[in-house]
N, C-alpha and C positions, 0 to 999 in steps of 0.2 A: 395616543389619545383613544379613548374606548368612544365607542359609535351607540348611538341609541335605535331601535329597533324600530321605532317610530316613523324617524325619518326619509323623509321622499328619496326618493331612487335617485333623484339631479341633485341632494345635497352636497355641498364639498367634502362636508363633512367626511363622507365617506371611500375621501382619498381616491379621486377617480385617475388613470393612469391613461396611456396610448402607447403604443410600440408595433412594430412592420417587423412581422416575421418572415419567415428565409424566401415565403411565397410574396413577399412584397403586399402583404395585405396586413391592414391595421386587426390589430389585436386592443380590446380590451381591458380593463381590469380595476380593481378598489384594490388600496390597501390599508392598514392603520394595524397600529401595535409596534411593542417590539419583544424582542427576545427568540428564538429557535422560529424556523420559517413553517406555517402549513400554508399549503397551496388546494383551495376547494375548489372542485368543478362541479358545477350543475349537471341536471334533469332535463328532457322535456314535458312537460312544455315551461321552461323555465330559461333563467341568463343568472347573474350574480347574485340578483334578489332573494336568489332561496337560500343563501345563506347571512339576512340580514337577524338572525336573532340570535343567530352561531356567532355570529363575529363580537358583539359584546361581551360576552362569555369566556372570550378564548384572548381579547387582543392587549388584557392583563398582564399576560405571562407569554405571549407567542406575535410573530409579524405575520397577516394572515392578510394572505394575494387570494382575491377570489374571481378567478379567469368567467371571462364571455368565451366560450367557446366557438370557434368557424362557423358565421351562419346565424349565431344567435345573440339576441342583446344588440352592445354598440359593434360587435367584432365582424361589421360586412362592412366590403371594397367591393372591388371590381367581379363581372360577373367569374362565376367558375364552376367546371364540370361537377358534377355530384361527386365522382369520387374521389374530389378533394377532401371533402368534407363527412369520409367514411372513419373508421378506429384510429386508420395509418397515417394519416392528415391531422389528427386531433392531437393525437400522440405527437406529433412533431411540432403543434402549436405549443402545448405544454414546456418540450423542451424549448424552443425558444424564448420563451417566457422565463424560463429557468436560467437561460444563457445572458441575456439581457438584463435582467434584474441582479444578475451576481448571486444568485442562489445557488452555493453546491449541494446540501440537500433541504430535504424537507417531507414533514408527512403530511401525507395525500389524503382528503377527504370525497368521498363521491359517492353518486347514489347515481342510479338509473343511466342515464347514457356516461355521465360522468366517473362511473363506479368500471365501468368497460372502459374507458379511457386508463385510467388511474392504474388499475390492474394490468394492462399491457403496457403503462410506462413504466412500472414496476422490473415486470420483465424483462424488458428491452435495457433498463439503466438503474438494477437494483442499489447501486453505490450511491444512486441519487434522492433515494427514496427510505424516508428513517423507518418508515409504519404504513402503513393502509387503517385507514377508516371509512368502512365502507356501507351502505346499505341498502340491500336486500339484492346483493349483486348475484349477475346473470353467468352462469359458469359452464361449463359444455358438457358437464355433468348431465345435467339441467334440462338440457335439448329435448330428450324424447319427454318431458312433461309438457313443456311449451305446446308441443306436437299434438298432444292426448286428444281426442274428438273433443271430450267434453270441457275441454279448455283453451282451443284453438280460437275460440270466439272472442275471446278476451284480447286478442290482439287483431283486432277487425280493423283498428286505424290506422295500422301499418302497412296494409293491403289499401287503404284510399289514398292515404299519402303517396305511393306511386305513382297516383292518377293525376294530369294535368286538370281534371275535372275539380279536385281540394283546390287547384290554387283559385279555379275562376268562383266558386262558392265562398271561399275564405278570407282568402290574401287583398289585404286592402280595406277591409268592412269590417268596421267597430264591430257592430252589433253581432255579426256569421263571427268573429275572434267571441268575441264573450259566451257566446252560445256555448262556444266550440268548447272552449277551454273551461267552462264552468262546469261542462259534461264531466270531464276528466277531475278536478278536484271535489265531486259532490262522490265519485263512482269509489276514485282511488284513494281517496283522504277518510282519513277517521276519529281525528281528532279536529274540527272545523274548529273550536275554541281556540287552537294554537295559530291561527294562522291571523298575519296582522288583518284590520277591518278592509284596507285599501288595496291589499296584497294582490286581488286580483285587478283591480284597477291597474293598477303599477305595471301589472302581465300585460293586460289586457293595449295597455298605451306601449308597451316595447313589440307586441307582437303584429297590431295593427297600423305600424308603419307599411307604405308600398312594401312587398316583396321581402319584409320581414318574415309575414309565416310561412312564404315558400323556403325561402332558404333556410329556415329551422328544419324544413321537413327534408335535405335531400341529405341527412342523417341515415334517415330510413333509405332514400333513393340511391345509398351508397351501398347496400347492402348488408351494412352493419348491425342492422335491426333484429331484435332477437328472434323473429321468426325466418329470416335468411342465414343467419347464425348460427339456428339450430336445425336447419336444413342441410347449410355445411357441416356440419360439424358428423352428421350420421355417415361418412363419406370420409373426414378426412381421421388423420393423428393425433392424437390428444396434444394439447399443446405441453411445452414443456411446465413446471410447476415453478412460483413465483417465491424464491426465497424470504422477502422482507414480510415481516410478521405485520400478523393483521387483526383484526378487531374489528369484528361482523356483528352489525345491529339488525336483526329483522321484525320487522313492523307487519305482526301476526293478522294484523286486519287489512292487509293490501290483499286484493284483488285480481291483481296481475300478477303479484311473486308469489305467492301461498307460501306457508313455512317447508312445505316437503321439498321446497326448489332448494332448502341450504341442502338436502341432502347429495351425497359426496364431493362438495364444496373443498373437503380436504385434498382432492386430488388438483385442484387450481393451487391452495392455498392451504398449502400443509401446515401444521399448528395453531392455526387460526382460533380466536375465541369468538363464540357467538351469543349472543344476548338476544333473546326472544323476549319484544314488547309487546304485550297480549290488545292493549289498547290503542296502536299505532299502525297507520297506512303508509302509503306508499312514499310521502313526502317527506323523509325521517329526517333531515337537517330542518325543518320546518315544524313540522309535527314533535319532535323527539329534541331541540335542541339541548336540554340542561343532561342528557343520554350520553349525546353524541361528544359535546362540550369532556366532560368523563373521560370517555374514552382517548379523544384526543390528547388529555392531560397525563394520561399514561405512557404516551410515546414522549416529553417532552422534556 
């Protein structure tokens, strides 16, 4: 049954699931559709919701599992060190998801944290994985851009979320969540028409639970955040290159990825095709979904 875009985040409608991964912690997840499996992972600051306008689109022709990722959404338990909930932990929630569900493969849709996820599960379990759809993903190419003086600022909230000081300003208080997160979709969004009316409501009510926005942020307190990412990365190996073919959407009005960051994208993600949206930001399952929808129908 196809899902309508409208519909509240608590509808049934929207096939909501539960399952305890290998860490004994609940996982997550929507599904509805049927036919070849995609499995989406969100963004921050984001959980399933960002791909509520993708999922009508796609659940015609496709079974589409859209994970809460460790930390985010409904997918918290018990407490746990941050660097559970860094690449390596993600990646492993994914596969579990994969194990549990009976899914031997499926293509992968991600953007922002979820596009670093997807790509290293790619890596890790190419057999698992039919396609990558990805957007405006973070690559170690990339690294010394992130770095540049005049663009290092752009990642300022990655440097606060370290500080126990975001949880006592943020975590727990409607109004410091709406601020916070309204900063980030007025900065990084570019298409404001595309996003549902209530959409940040919807954020604003998953993120404003106690010790919801803390534990979104120990993402970044894992070190997995792009400006620790590309601090490693001046230091280490280039990581090995991801075989399963991909299809790269970058959304030319983001703020944080600039279009120069696809370049040498192909040393991650060799034969990749990329589509430059002149009118799309950061939140490209959201912003971009009738794009992304496309794309995804070509691995299918």
């Amino acid at each position: 049954m196809s899902t309508r875009s409208d519909l509240p985040p608590d509808s049934p409608l929207w096939g909501h699931g539960e399952l305890r991964d290998s860490a004994g912690q609940r996982v997550h997840y929507t599904r509805g559709g049927s036919g070849p499996t995609v499995v989406c992972l969100h963004g921050w600051p984001g959980f399933w919701i960002d791909y509520r306008c993708l999922r009508p689109l796609l659940e015609p022709d496709a079974d589409v599992v859209a994970i809460d990722l460790r930390g985010f959404g409904g997918s918290m338990d018990a407490e746990l060190a941050a660097d559970h909930f860094g690449r390596a932990g993600q990646v492993g929630v994914v596969r579990d998801v994969f194990d549990a569900l009976g899914i031997a493969q499926a293509v992968l849709v991600g953007y922002d944290v979820g596009s670093s996820v997807a790509i290293q599960f790619a890596r890790e379990s190419p057999e698992r994985a039919t396609g990558l759809v990805l957007g405006n993903p973070m690559h170690p190419a990339s690294a010394p851009l992130a770095l540049e003086p005049d663009h290092r600022g752009e990642f300022w909230y990655q440097d606060f979320h370290q500080l126990r000081l975001a949880d006592e300003l943020v975590d727990g208080r409607p109004e410091a969540v709406l601020s916070y997160l309204r900063h980030f979709y007025g900065h990084w969004g570019h298409r404001p028409a595309a996003f549902h009316p209530d959409h940040l409501d919807d954020l604003v009510r998953a993120y404003a639970r106690p010790d919801a926005f803390s534990r979104s942020v120990n993402w970044y307190r894992s070190g997995s955040s792009t400006v620790f990412a590309a601090l490693a990365a001046r230091d280490a190996e280039f990581p090995p290159p991801v075989a399963v073919p991909a299809s790269v959407l970058w959304g030319a009005a983001d703020p944080l990825y600039p279009p120069t960051f696809a370049e040498g994208l192909e040393k991650t993600l060799p034969g990749h095709t990329l589509r430059v949206l002149d009118d799309v930001g950061h939140f490209i399952p959201l912003e971009a979904p009738d794009e992304t929808a496309e794309a995804v129908h070509r691995f299918l």
